[in-house]
CHARMM-style PDB file with segment names, atoms N, HN, CA, C and O in Angstrom:
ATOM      1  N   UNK     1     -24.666   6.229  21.303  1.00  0.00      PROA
ATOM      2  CA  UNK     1     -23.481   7.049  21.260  1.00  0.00      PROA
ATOM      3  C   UNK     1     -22.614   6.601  20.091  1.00  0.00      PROA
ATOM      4  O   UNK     1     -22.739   5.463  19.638  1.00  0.00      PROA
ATOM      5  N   UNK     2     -21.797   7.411  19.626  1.00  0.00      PROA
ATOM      6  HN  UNK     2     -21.695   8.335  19.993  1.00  0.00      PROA
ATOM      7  CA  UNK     2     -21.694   7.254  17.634  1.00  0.00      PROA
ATOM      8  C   UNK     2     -20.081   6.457  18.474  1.00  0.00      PROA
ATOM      9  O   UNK     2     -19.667   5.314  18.278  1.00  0.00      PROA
ATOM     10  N   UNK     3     -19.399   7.644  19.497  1.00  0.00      PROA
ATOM     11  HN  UNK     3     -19.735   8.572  19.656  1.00  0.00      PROA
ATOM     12  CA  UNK     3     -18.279   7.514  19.419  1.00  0.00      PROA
ATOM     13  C   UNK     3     -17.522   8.586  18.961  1.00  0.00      PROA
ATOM     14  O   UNK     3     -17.954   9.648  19.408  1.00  0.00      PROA
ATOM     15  N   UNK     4     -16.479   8.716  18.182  1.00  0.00      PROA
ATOM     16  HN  UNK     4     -16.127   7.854  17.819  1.00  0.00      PROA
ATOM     17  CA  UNK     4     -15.721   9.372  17.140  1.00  0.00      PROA
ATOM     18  C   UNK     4     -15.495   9.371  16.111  1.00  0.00      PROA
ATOM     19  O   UNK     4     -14.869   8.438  15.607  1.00  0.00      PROA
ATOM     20  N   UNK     5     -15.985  10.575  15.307  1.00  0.00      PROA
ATOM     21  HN  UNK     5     -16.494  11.332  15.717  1.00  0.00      PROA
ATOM     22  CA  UNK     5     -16.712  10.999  14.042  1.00  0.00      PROA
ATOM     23  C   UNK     5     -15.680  10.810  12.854  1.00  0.00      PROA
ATOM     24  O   UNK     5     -15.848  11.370  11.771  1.00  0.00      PROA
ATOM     25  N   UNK     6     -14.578   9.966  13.133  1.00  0.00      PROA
ATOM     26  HN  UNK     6     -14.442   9.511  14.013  1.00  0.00      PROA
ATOM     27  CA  UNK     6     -13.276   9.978  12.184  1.00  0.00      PROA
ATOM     28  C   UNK     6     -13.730   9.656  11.253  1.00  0.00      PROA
ATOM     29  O   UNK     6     -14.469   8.702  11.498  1.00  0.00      PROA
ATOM     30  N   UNK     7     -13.732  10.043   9.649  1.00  0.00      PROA
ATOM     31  HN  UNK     7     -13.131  10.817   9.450  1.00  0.00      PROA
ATOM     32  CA  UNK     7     -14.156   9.645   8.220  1.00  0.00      PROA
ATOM     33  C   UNK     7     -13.539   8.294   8.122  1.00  0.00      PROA
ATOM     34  O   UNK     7     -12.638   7.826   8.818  1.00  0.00      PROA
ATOM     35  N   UNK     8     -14.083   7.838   7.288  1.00  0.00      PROA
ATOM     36  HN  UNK     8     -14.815   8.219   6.722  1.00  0.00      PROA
ATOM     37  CA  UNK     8     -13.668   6.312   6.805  1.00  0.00      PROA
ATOM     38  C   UNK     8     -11.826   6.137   6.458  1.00  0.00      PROA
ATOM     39  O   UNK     8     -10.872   5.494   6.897  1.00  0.00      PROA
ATOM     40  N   UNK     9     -12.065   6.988   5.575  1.00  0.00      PROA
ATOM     41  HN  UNK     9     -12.839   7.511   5.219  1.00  0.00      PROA
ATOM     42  CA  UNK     9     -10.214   7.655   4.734  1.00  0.00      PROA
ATOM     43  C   UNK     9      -9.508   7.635   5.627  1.00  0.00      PROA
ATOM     44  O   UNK     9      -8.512   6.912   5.598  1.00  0.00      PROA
ATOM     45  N   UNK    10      -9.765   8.328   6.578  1.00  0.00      PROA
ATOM     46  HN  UNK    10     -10.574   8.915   6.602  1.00  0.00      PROA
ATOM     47  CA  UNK    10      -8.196   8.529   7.315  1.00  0.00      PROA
ATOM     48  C   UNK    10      -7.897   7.465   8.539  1.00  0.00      PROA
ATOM     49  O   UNK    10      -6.965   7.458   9.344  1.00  0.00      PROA
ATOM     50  N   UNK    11      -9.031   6.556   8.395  1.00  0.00      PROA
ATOM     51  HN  UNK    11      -9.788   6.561   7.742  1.00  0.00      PROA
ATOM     52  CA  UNK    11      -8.198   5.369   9.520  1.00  0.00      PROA
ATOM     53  C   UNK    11      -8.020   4.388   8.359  1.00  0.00      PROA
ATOM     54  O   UNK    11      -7.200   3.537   8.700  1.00  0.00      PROA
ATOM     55  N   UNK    12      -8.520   4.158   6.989  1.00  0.00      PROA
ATOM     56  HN  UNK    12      -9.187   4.849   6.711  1.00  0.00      PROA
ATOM     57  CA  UNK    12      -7.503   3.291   6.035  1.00  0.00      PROA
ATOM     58  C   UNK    12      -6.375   3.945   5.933  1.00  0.00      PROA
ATOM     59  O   UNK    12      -5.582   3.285   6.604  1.00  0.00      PROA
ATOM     60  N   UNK    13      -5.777   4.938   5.450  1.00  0.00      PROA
ATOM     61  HN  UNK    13      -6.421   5.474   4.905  1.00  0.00      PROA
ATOM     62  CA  UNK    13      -5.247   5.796   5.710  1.00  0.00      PROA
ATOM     63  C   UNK    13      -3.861   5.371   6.463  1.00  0.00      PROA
ATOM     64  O   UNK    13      -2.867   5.153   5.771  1.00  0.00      PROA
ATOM     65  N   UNK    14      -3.798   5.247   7.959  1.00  0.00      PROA
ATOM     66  HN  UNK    14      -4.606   5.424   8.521  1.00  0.00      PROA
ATOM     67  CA  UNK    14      -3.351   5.164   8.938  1.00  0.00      PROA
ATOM     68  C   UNK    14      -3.007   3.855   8.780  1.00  0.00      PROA
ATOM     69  O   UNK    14      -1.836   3.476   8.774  1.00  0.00      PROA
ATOM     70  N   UNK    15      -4.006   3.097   8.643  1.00  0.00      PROA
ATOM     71  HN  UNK    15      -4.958   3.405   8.648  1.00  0.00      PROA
ATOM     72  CA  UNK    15      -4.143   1.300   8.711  1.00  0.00      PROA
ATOM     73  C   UNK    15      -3.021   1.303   7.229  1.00  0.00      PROA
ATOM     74  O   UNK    15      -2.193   0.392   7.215  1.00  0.00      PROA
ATOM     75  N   UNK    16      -3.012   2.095   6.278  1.00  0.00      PROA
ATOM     76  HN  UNK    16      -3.685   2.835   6.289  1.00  0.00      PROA
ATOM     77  CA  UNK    16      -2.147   1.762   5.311  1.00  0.00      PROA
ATOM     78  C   UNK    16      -0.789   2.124   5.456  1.00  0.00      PROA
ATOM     79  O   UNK    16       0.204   1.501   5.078  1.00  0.00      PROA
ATOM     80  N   UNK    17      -0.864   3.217   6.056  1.00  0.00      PROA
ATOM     81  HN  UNK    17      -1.670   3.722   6.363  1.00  0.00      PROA
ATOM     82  CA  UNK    17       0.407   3.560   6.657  1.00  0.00      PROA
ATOM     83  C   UNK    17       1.466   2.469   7.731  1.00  0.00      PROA
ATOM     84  O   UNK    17       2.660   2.193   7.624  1.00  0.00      PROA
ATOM     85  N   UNK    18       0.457   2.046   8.728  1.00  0.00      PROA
ATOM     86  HN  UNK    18      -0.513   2.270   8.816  1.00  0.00      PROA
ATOM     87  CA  UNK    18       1.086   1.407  10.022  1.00  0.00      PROA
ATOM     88  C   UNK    18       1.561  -0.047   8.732  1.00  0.00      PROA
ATOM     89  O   UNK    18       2.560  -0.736   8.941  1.00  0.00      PROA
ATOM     90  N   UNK    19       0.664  -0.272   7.504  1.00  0.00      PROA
ATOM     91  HN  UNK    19      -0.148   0.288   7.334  1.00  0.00      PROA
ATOM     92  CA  UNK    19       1.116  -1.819   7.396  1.00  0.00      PROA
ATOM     93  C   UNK    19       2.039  -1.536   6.234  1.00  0.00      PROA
ATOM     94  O   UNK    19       2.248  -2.646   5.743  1.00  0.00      PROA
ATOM     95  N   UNK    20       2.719  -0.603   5.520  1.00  0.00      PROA
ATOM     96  HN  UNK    20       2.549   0.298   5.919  1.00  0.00      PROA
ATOM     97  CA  UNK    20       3.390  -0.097   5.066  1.00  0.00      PROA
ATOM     98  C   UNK    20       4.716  -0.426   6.047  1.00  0.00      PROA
ATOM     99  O   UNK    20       5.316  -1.496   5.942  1.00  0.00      PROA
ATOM    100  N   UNK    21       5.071   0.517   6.925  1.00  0.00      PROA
ATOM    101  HN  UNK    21       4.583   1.386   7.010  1.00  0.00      PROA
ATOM    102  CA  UNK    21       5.737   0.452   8.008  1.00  0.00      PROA
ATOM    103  C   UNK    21       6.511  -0.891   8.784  1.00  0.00      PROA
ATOM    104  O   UNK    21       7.720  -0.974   9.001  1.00  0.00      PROA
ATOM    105  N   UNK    22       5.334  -2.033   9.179  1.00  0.00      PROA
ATOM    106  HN  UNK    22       4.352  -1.965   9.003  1.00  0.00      PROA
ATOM    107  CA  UNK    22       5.290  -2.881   9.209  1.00  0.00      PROA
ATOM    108  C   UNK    22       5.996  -4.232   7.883  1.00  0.00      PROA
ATOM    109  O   UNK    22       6.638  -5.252   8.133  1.00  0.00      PROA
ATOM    110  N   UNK    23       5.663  -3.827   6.878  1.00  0.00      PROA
ATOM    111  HN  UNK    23       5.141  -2.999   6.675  1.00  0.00      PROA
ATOM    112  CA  UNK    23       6.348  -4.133   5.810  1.00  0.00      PROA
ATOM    113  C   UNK    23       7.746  -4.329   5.971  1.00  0.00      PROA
ATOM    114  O   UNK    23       8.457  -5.295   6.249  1.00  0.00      PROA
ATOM    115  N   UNK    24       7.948  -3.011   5.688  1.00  0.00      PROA
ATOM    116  HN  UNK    24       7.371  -2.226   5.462  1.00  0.00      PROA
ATOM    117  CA  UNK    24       9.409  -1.931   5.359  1.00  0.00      PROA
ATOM    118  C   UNK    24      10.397  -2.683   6.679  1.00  0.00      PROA
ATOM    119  O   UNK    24      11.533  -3.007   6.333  1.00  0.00      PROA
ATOM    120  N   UNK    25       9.915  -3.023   8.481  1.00  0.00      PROA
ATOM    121  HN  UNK    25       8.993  -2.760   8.762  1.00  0.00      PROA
ATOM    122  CA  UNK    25      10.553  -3.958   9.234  1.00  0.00      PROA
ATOM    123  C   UNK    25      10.805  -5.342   8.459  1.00  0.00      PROA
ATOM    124  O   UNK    25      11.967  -5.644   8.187  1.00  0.00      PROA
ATOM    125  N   UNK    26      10.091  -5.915   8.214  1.00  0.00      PROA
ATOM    126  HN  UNK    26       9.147  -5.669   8.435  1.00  0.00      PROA
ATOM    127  CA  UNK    26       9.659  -7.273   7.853  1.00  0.00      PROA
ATOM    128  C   UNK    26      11.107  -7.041   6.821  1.00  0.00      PROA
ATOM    129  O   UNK    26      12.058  -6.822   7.571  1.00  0.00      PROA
ATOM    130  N   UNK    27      11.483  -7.028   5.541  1.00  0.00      PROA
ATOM    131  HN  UNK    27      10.710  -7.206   4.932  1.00  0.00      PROA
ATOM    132  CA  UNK    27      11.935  -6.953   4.886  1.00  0.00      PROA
ATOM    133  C   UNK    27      13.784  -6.027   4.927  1.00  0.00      PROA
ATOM    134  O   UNK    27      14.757  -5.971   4.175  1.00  0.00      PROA
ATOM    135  N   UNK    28      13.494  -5.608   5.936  1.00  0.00      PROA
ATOM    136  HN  UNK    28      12.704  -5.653   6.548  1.00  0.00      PROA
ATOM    137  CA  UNK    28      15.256  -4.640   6.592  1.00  0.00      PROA
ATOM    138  C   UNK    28      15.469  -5.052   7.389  1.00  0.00      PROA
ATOM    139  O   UNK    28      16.604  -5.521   7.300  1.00  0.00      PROA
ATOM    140  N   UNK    29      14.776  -5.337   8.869  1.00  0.00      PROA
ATOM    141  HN  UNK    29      13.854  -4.956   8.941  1.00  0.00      PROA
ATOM    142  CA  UNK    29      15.181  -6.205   9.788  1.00  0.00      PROA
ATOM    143  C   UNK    29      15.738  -7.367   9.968  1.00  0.00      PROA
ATOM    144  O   UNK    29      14.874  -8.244   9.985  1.00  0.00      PROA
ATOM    145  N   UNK    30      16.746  -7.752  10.105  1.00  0.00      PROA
ATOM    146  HN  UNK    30      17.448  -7.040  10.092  1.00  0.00      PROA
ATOM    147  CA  UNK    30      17.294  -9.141  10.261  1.00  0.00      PROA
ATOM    148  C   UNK    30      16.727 -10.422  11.517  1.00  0.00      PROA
ATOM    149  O   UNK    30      16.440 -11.618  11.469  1.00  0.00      PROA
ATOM    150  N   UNK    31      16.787  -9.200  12.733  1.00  0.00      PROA
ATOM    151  HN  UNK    31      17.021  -8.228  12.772  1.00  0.00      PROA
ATOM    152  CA  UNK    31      16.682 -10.330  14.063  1.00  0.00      PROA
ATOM    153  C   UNK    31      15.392 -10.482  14.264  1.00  0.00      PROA
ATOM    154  O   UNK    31      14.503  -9.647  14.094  1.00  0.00      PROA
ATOM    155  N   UNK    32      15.294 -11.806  14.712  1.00  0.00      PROA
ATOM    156  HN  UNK    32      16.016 -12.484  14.850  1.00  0.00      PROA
ATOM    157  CA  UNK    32      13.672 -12.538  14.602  1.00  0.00      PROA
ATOM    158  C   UNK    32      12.588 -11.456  15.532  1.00  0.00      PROA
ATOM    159  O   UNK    32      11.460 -11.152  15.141  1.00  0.00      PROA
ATOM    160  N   UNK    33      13.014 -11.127  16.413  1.00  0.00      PROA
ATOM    161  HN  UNK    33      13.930 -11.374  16.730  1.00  0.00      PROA
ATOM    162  CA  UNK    33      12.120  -9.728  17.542  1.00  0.00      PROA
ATOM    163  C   UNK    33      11.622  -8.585  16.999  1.00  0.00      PROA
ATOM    164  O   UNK    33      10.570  -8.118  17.437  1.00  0.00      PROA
ATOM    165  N   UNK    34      12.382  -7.920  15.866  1.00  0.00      PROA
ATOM    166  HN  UNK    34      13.236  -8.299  15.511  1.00  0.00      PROA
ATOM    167  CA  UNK    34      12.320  -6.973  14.699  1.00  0.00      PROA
ATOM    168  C   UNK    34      11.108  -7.728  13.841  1.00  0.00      PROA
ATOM    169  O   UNK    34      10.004  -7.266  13.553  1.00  0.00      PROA
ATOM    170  N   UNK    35      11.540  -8.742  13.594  1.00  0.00      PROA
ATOM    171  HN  UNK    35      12.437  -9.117  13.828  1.00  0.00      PROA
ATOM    172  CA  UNK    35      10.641  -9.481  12.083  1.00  0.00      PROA
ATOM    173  C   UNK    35       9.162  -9.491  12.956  1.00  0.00      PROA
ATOM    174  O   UNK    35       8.118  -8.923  12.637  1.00  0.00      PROA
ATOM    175  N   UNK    36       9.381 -10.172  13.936  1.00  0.00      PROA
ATOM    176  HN  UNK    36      10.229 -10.634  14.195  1.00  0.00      PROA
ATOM    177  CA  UNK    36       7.756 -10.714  14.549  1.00  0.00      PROA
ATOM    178  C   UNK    36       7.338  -9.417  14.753  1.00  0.00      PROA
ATOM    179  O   UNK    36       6.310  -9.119  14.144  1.00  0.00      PROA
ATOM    180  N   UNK    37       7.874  -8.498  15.483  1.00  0.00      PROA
ATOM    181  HN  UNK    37       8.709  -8.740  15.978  1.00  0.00      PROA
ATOM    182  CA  UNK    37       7.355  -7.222  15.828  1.00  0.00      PROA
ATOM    183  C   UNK    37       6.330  -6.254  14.325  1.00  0.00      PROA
ATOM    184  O   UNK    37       5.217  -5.763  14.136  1.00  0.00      PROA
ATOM    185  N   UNK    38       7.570  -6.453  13.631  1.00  0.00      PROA
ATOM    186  HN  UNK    38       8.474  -6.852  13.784  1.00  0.00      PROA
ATOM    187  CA  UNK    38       6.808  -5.882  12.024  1.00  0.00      PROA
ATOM    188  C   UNK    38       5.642  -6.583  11.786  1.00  0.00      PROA
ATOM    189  O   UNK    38       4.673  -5.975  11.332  1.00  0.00      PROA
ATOM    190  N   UNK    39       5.570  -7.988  12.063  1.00  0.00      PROA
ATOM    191  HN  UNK    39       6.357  -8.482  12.432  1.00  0.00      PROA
ATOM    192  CA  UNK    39       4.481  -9.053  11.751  1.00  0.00      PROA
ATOM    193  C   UNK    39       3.421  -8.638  12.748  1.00  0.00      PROA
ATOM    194  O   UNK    39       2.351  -8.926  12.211  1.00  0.00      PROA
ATOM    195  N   UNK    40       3.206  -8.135  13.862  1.00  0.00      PROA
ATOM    196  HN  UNK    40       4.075  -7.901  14.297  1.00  0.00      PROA
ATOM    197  CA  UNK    40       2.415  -7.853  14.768  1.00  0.00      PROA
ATOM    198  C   UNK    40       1.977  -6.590  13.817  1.00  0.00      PROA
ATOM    199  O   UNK    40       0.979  -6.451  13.110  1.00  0.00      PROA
ATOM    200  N   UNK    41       3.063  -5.743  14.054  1.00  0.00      PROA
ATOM    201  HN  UNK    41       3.874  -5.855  14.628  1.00  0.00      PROA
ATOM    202  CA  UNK    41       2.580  -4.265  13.474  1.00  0.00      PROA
ATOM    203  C   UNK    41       1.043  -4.084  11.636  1.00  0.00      PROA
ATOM    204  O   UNK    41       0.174  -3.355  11.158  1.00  0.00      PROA
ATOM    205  N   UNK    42       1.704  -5.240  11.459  1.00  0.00      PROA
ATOM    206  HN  UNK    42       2.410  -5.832  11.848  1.00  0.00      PROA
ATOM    207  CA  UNK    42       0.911  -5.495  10.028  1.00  0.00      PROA
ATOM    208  C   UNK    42      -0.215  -6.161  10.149  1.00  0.00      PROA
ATOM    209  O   UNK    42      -1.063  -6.008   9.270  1.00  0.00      PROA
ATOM    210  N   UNK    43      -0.532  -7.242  11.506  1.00  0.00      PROA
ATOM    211  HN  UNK    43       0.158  -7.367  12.220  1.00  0.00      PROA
ATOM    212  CA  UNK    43      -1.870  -7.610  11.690  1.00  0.00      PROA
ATOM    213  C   UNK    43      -2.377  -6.932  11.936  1.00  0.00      PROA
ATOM    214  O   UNK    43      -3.484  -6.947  11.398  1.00  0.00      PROA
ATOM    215  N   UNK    44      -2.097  -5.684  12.969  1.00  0.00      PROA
ATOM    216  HN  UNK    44      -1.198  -5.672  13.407  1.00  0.00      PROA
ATOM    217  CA  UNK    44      -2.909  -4.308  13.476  1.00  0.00      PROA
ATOM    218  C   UNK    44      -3.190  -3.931  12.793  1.00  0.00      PROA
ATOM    219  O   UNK    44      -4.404  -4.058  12.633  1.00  0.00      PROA
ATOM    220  N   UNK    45      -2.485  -3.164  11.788  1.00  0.00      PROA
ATOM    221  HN  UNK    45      -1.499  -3.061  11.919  1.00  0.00      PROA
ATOM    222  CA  UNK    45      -3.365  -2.919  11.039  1.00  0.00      PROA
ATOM    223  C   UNK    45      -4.434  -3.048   9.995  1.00  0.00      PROA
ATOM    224  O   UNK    45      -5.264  -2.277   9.514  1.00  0.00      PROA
ATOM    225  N   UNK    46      -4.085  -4.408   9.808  1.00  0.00      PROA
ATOM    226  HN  UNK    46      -3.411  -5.035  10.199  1.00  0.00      PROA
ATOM    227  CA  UNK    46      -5.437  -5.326   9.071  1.00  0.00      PROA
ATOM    228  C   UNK    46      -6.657  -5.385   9.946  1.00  0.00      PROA
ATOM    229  O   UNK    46      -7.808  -5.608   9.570  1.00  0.00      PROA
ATOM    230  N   UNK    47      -6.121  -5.088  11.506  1.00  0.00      PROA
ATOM    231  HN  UNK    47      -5.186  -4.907  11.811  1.00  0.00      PROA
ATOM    232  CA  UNK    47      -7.348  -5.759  12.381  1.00  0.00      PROA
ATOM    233  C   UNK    47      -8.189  -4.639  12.257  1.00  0.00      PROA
ATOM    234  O   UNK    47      -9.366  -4.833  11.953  1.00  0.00      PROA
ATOM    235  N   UNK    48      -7.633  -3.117  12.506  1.00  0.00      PROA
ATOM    236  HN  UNK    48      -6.677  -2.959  12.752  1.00  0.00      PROA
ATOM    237  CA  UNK    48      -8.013  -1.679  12.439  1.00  0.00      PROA
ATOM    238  C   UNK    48      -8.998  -1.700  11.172  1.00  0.00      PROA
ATOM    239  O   UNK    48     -10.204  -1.451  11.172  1.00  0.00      PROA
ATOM    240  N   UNK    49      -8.348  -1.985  10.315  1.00  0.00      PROA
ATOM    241  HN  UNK    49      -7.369  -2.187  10.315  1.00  0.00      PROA
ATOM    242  CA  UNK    49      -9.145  -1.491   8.996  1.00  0.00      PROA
ATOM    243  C   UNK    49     -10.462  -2.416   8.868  1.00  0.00      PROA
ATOM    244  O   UNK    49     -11.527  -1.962   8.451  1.00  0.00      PROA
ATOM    245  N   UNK    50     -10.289  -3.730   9.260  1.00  0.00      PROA
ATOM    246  HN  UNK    50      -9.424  -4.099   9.599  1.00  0.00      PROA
ATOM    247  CA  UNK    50     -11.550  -4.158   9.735  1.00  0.00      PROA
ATOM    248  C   UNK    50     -12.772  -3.864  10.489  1.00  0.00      PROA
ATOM    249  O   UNK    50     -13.971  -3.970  10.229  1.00  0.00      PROA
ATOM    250  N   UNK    51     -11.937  -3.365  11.750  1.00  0.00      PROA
ATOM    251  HN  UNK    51     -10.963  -3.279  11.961  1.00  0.00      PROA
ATOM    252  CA  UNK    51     -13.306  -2.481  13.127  1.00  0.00      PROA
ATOM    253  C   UNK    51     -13.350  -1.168  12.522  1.00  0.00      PROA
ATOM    254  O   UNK    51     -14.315  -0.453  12.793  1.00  0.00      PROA
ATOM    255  N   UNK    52     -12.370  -0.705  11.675  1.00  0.00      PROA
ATOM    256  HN  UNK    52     -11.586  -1.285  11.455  1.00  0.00      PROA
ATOM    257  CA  UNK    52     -13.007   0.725  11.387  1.00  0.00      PROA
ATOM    258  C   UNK    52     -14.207   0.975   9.920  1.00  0.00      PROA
ATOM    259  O   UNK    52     -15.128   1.778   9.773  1.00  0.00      PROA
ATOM    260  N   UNK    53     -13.587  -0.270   8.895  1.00  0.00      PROA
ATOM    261  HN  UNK    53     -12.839  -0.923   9.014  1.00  0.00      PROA
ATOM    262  CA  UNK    53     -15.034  -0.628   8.274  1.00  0.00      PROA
ATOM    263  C   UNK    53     -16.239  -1.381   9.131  1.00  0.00      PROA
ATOM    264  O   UNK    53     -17.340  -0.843   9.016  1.00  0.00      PROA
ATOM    265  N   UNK    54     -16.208  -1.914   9.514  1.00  0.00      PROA
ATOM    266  HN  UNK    54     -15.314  -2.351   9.607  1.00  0.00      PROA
ATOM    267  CA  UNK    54     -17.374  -2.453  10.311  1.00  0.00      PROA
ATOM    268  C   UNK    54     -18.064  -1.498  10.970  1.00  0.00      PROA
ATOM    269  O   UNK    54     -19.240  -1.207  10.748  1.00  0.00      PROA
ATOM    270  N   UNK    55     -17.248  -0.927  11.902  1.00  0.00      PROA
ATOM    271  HN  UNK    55     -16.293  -1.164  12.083  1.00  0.00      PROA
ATOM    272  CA  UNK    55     -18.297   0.738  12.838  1.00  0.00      PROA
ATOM    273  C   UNK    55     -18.762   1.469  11.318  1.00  0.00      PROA
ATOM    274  O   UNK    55     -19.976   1.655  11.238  1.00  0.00      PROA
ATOM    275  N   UNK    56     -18.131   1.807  10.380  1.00  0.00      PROA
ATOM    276  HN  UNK    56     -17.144   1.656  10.445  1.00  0.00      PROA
ATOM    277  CA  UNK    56     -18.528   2.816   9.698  1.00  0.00      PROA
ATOM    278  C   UNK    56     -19.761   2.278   8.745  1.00  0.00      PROA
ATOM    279  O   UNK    56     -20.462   3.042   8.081  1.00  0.00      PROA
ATOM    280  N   UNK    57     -19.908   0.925   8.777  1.00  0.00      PROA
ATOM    281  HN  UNK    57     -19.338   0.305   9.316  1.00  0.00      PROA
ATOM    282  CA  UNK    57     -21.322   0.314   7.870  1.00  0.00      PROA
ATOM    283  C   UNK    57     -22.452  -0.081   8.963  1.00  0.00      PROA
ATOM    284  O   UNK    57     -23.603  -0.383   8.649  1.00  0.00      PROA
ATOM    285  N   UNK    58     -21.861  -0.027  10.555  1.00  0.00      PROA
ATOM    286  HN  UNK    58     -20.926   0.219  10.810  1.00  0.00      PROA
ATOM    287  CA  UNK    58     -22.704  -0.334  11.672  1.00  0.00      PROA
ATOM    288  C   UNK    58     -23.110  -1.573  11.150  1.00  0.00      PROA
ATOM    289  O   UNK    58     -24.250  -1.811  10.751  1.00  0.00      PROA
ATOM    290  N   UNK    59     -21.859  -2.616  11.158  1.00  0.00      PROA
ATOM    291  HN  UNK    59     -20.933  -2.422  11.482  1.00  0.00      PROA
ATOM    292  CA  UNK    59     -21.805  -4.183  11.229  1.00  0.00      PROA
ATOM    293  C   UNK    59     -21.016  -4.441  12.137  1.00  0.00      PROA
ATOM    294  O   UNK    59     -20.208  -3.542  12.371  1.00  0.00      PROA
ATOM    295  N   UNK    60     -20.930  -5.529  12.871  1.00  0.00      PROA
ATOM    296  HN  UNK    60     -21.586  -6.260  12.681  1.00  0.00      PROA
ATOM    297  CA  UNK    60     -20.329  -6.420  13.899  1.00  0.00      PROA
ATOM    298  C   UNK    60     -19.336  -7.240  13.149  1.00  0.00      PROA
ATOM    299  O   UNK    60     -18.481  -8.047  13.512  1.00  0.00      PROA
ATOM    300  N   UNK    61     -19.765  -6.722  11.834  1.00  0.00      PROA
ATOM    301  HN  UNK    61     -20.460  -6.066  11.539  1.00  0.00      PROA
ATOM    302  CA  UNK    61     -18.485  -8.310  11.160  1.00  0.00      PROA
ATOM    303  C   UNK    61     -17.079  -7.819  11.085  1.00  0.00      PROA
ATOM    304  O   UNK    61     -16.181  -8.603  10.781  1.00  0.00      PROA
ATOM    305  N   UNK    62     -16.837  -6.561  11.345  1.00  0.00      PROA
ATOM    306  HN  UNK    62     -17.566  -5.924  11.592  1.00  0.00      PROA
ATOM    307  CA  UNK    62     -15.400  -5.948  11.515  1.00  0.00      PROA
ATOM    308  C   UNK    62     -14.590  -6.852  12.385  1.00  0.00      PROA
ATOM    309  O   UNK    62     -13.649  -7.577  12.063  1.00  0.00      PROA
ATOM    310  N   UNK    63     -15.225  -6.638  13.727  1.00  0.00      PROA
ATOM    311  HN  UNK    63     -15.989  -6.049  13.989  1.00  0.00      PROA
ATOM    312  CA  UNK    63     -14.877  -7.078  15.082  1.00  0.00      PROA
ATOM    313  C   UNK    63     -15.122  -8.550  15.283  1.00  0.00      PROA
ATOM    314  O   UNK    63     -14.811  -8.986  16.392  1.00  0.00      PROA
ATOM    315  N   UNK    64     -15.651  -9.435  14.360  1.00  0.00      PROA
ATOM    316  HN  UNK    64     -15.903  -9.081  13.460  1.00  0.00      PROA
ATOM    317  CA  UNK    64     -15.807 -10.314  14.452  1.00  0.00      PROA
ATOM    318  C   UNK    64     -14.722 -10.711  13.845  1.00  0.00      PROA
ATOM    319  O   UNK    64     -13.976 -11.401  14.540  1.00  0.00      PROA
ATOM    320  N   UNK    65     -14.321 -10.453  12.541  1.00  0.00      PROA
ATOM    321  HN  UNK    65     -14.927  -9.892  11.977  1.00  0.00      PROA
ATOM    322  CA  UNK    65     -13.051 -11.112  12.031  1.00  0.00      PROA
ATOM    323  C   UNK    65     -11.657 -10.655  12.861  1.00  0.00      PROA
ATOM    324  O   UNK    65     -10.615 -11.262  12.612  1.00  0.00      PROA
ATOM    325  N   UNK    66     -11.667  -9.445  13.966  1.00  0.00      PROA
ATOM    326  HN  UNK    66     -12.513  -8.952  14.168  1.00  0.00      PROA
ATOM    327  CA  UNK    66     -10.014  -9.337  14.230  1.00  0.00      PROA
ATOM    328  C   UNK    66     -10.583 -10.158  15.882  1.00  0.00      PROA
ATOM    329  O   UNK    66      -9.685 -10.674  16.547  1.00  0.00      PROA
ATOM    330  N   UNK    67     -11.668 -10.209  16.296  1.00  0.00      PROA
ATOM    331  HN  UNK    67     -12.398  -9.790  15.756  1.00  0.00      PROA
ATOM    332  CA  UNK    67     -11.652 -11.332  17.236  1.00  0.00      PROA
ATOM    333  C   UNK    67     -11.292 -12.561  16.732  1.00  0.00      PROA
ATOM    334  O   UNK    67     -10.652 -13.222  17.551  1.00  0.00      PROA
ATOM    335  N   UNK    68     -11.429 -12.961  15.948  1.00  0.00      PROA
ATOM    336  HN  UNK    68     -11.949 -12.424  15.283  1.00  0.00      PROA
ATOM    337  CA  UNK    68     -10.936 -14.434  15.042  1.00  0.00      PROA
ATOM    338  C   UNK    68      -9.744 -14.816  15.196  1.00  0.00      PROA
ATOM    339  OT1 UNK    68      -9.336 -15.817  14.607  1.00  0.00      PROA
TER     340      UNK     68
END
């Protein structure tokens, strides 16, 4: 079973967007809950762009590095 047929593009895409976003907290936010939160928001999407290259080359090493 493949899963969901999403093209490669639009979950970097997304993953560039969310760590964009994530950024943009990091850097306007003052209070430490804001900052860490942005800091969460920006690993996600590093972790994403990892499992979503990995499914799309049908490697395990995606999921291996955001299990890490």
């Amino acid at each position: 079973m493949d899963g969901l047929n999403i093209p490669l593009n639009h979950i970097l895409l997304v993953s560039s967007l969310l760590f964009a976003i994530g950024m943009m907290g990091l850097m306007i936010r003052r209070n430490i809950i804001f900052i860490l939160m942005s800091l969460e928001v920006m690993l996600n999407s590093a972790a994403l762009a990892f499992v979503a290259a990995g499914a799309h080359w049908g490697q395990p090493d995606g999921q291996i590095v955001f299990m890490l």
